[in-house]
C-alpha positions in Angstrom: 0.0 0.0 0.0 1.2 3.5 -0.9 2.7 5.6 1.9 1.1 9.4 1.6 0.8 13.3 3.3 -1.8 15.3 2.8 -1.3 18.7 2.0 -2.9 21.4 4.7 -5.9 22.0 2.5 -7.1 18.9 1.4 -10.5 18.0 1.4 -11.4 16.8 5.0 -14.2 14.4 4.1 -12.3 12.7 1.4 -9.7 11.5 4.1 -12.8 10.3 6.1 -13.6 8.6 3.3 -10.6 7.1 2.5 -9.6 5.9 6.6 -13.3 4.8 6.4 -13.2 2.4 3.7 -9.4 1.8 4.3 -8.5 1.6 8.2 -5.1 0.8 7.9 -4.5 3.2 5.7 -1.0 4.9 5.8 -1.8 8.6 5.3 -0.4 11.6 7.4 -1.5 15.2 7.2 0.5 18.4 6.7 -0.7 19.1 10.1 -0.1 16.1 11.9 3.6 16.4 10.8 3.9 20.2 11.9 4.0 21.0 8.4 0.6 23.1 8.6 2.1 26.4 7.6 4.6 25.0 5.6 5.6 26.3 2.2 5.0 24.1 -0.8 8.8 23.4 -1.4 9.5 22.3 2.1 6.6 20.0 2.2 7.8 18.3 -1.0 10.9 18.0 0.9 9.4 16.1 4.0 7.5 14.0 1.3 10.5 13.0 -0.5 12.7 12.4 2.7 9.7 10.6 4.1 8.8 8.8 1.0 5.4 9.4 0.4 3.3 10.7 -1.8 1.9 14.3 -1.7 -2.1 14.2 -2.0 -3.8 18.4 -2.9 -5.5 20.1 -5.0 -3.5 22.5 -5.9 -3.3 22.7 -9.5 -1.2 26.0 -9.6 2.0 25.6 -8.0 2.6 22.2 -6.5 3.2 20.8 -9.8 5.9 23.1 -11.0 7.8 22.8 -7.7 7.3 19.1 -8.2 8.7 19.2 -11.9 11.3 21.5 -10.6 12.7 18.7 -8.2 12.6 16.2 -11.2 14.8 18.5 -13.2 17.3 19.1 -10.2 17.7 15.3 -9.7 16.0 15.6 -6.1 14.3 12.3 -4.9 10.3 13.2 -5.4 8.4 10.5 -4.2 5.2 11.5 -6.8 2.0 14.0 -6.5 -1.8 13.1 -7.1 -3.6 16.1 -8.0 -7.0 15.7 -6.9 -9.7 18.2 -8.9 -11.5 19.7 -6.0 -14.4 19.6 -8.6 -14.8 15.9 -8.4 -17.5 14.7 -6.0 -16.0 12.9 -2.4 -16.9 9.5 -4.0 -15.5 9.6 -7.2 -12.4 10.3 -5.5 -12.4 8.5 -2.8 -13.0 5.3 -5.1 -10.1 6.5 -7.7 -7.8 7.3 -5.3 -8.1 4.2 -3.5 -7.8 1.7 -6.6 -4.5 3.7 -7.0 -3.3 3.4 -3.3 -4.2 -0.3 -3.2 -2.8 -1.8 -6.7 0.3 0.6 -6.9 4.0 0.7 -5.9 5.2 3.9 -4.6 7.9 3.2 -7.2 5.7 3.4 -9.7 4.5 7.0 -9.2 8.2 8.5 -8.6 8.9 11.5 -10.8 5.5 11.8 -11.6 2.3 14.3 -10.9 -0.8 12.5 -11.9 -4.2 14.2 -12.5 -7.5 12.9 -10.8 -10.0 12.2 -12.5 -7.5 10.0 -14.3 
């Protein structure tokens, strides 16, 4: 199962989704981690030292500080984008076919969109 953070704005009732339907799920908060007030390049830096994923919404500067880390050679562990458009269920369901059948290999390097 993929290791993940959450970002300090992500939807709340998606994560109660996601714990409900996936107890043992490995999934910290920004806030949890002291990371609430944290700039977006110092949490990709926790997330890449910590190996997990990054979970927002924000389309508008997470991914270019994630693509900047790829460029530089920095370890970045992957980001899913979540639309804060789609409805809780849809991803809630999507993210969790992704968090159960990947590797967290697999989604080094990359930022991927939800809805996929």
């Amino acid at each position: 199962m993929l290791r993940l953070i959450s970002d300090q704005n992500f939807n709340g009732p998606i994560l109660r989704g996601l714990f409900r339907r996936q107890p043992d799920l490995n999934l910290v908060r920004a806030f949890d981690v002291g990371l609430a007030t944290a700039t977006d390049p110092v949490l990709l830096d926790w997330a890449a030292d910590q190996g997990r994923i990054l979970l927002t919404h924000d389309v508008n500067t997470i991914p270019g500080f994630a693509h900047d880390r790829v460029r530089r050679g920095e370890p970045m562990p992957g980001v899913f984008v979540v639309s804060d458009t789609m409805s809780i269920g849809q991803a809630i369901t999507e993210l969790l076919f992704v968090i159960r059948g990947g590797t967290q290999e697999e989604w080094a390097d990359f930022v991927t969109y939800f809805p996929m």
